[in-house]
Structure formats: C-alpha cells, structure tokens
DRENFI-278617 format. One record per residue (C-alpha): x, y, z; residue in three letters. Coordinates in steps of 0.02 Angstrom, whole numbers, plus 50000, padded with zeros to 5 digits. Layout:
<sites>
[site [X Y Z] Ala]
...
</sites>
This chain:
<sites>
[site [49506 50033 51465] Unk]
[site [49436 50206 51416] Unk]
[site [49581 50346 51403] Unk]
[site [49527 50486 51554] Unk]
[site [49546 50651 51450] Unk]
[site [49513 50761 51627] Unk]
[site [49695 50841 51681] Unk]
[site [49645 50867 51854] Unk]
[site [49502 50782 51990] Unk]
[site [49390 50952 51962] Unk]
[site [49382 50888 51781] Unk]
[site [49324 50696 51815] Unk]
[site [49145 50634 51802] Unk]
[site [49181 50571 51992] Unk]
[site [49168 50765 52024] Unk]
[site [49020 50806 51945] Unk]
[site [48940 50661 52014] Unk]
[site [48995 50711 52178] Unk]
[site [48967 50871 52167] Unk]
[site [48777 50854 52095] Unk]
[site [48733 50732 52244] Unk]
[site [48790 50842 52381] Unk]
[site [48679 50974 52297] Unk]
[site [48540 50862 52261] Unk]
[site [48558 50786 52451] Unk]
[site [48575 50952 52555] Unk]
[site [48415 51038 52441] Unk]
[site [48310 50885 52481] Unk]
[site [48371 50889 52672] Unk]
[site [48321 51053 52666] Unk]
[site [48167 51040 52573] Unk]
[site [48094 50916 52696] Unk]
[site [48155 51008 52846] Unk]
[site [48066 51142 52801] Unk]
[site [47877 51020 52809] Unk]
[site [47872 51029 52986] Unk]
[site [47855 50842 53031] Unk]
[site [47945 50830 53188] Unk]
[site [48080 50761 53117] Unk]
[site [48247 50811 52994] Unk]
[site [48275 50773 52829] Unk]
[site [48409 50657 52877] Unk]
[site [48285 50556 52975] Unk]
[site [48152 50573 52853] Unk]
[site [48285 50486 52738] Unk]
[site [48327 50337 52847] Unk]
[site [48155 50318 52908] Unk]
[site [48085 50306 52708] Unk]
[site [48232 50185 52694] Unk]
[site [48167 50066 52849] Unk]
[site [47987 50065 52760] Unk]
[site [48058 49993 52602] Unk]
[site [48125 49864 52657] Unk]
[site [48068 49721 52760] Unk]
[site [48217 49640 52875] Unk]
[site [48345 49768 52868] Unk]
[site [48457 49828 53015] Unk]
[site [48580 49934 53056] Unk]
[site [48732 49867 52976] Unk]
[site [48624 49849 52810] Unk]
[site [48548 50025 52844] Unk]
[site [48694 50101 52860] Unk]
[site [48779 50060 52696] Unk]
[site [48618 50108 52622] Unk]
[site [48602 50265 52654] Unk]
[site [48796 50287 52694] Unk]
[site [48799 50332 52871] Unk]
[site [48916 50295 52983] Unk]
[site [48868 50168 53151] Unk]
[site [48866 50309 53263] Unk]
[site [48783 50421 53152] Unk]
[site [48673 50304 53123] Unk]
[site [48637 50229 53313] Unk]
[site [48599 50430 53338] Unk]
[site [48477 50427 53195] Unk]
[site [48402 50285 53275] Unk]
[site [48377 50295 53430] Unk]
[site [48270 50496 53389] Unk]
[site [48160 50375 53280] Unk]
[site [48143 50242 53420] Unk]
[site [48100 50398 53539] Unk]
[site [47976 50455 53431] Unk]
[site [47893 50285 53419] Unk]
[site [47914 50281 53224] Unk]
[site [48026 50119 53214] Unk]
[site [48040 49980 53332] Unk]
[site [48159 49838 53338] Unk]
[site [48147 49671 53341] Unk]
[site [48255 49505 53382] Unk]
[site [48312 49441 53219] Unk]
[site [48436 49321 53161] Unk]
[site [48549 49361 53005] Unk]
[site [48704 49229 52963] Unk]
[site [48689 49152 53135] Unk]
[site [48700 49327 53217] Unk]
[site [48573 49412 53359] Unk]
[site [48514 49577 53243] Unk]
[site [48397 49686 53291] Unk]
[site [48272 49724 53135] Unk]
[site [48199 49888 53097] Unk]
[site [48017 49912 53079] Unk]
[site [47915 50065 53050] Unk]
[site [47783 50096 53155] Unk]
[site [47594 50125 53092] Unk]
[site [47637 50300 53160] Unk]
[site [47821 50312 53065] Unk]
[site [47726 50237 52889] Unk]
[site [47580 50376 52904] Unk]
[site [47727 50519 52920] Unk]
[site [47816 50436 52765] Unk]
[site [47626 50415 52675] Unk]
[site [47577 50581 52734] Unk]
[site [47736 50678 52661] Unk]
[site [47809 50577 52513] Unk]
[site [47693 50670 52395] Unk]
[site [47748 50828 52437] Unk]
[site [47934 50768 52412] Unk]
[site [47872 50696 52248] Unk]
[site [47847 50885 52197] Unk]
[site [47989 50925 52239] Unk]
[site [48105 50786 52138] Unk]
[site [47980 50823 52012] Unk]
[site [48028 51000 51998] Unk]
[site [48187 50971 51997] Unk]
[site [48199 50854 51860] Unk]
[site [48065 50962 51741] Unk]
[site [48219 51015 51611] Unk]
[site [48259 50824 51584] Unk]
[site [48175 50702 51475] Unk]
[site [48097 50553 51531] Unk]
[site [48229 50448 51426] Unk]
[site [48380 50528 51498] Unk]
[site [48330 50496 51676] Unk]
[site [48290 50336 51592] Unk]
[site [48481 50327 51550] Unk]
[site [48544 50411 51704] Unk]
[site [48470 50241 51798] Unk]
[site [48540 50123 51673] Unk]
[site [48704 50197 51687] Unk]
[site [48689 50213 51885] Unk]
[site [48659 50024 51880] Unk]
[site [48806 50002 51779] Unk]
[site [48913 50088 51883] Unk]
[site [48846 50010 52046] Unk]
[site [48884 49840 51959] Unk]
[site [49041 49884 51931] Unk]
[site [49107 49965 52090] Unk]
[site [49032 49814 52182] Unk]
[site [49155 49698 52091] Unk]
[site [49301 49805 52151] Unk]
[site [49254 49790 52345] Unk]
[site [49221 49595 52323] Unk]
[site [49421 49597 52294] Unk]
[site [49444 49685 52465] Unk]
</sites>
C-alpha cells in the first residue's frame, strides 16, 4: 500500500478530485443553462445520459449520474412533461422496470446542443495535452475499477 504523505483531508487527492468536479459540474450546469433550451443543465445531463444508453431506468440512471430517487423521479417526470423521454414496460432480473427512452424531440435537443457544449469542454481543456487527458481516463478507469471492488464487499 502507498504511504499517504497529505496531513490533513484538504491535502488528499480525494480533495482535489472533489473539489475540481464540483467546479467542472456547476460551470457546465451553468454553461448549458445559459443556451436557452427549455430545460436546466441538470436535465440536459440526465437526458444526454438516457440517449446513450439503450435499456436503462431509473435505478441504473440514478447511480449514473449520482442522483438521488427523488431527485431523480423530479428530473423525470419535467422530461416526461416535456415529451423528451417516455417510458416503457421492461423487465430487468425478473422485475416490472420502466425503461427510459428519448424522444425524437428529446434526441434533436441533445443533437441540436451537444456541439455547443463540445466548445465549451473544449475550452476548458485547451492548457492540457491530448496525452494527459489521455492519462487522466486511464487513471479514472483505474480508480473506478478499484472502488467497484470495495462496494462488491458491502
């Protein structure tokens, strides 16, 4: 095991980890909020989430994007509203689910303004190399490994 040469949390990588995504998070929030789409960034987020994948629900969505289930049943049911998901009868481990679709109107919002977020990521990325972002992912994935070993204990 690796020695931990930080004397106090504020010192620890888990900080500046932290501390970087609730930065990166809030600015892209932000950023988005401030397209006009009709929707937050927070729903942008889940609803971009929904069009990657193809039989996720709620349970599943929440973990990914690390909501909470009545966060997320809020989240939900604005997108629902606004026609850009719909759900559908599903069956996951011998359990009724409802999965999460995007509309054709929810994809065109996420077509129509992903480019524009691209910009933005872009820009705020422009003082690192392509081979430590390169890195940053290999180490992410390392790390995600990991920390999924310790919850299979629990």
């Amino acid at each position: 095991m690796k020695e931990i040469k930080a004397n106090h949390y504020v010192d620890t990588v888990i900080y500046s980890v932290d501390m970087i995504l609730r930065v990166l998070k809030s600015e892209l929030k932000q950023k988005i909020d401030n397209l006009k789409i009709g929707i937050t960034g927070e729903q942008f987020i889940v609803l971009d989430t929904i069009c990657c994948y193809k039989d996720i629900y709620q349970q599943k969505l929440s973990e990914i994007v690390m909501k909470d289930k009545s966060n997320m049943t809020r989240i939900l049911r604005v997108l629902e509203d606004k026609q850009l998901i719909k759900r559908e009868v599903g069956n996951v481990n011998n359990r009724l689910v409802y999965f999460l679709r995007p509309t054709d109107k929810g994809k065109n919002v996420v077509e129509d303004n992903m480019p524009k977020i691209k910009v933005f990521i872009t820009e705020i990325f422009e003082n690192i190399e392509d081979e430590e972002i390169e890195l940053l992912h290999k180490l992410s994935g390392k790390f995600q490994k990991d920390l999924s070993k310790l919850y299979d204990k629990f």
